[in-house]
C-alpha positions as CSV (number, residue, x, y, z in Angstrom):
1,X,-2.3,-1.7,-4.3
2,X,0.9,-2.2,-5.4
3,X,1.7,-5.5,-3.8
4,X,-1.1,-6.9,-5.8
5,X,-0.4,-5.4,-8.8
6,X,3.2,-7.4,-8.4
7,X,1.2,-10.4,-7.2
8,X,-1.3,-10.9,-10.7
9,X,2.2,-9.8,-12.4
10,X,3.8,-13.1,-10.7
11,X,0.8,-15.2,-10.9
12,X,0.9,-14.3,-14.7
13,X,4.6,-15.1,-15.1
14,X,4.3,-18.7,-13.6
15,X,0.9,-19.4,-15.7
16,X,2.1,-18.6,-18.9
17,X,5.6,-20.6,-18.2
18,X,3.2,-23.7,-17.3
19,X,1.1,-23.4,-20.5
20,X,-1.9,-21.8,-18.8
21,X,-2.5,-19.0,-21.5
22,X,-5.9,-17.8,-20.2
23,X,-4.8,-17.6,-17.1
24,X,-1.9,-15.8,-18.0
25,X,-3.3,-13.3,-20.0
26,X,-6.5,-12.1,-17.4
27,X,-3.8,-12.0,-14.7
28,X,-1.5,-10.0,-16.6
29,X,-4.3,-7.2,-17.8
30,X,-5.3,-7.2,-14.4
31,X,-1.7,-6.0,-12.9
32,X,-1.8,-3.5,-15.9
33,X,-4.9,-2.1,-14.6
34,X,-3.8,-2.0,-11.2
35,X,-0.6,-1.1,-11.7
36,X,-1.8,2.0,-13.9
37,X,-4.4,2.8,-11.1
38,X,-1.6,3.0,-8.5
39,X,0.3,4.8,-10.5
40,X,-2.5,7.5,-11.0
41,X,-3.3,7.4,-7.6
42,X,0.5,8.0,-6.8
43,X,0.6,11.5,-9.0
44,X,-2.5,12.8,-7.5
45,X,-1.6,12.3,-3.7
46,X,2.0,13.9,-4.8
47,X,0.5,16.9,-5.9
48,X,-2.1,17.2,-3.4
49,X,1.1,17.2,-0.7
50,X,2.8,19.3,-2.7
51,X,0.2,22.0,-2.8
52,X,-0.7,21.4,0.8
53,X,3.0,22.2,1.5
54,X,3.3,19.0,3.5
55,X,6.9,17.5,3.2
56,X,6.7,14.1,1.9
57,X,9.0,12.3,4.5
């Protein structure tokens, strides 16, 4: 989830350099969402391990 996270992040770096601003700006808040839902998604399996008493390695 990640990788496409940094993927509309990229796509929305070269669009708004080439003028595109719609473009831009949808593939920009869709890395944010993803980004933030990886990021969530992150925490939660951390502490799931964590409680589980799983090392993490």
């Amino acid at each position: 989830m990640l990788n496409w996270a940094f993927s509309f992040l990229v796509l929305a770096l070269v669009a708004a350099v080439l003028g595109f601003g719609g473009i831009a700006a949808g593939a920009s808040e869709i890395a944010k969402i993803l980004f933030f839902v990886f990021l969530v998604m992150f925490i939660v399996s951390f502490f799931i391990n964590a409680t589980r008493g799983k090392p993490l390695a």
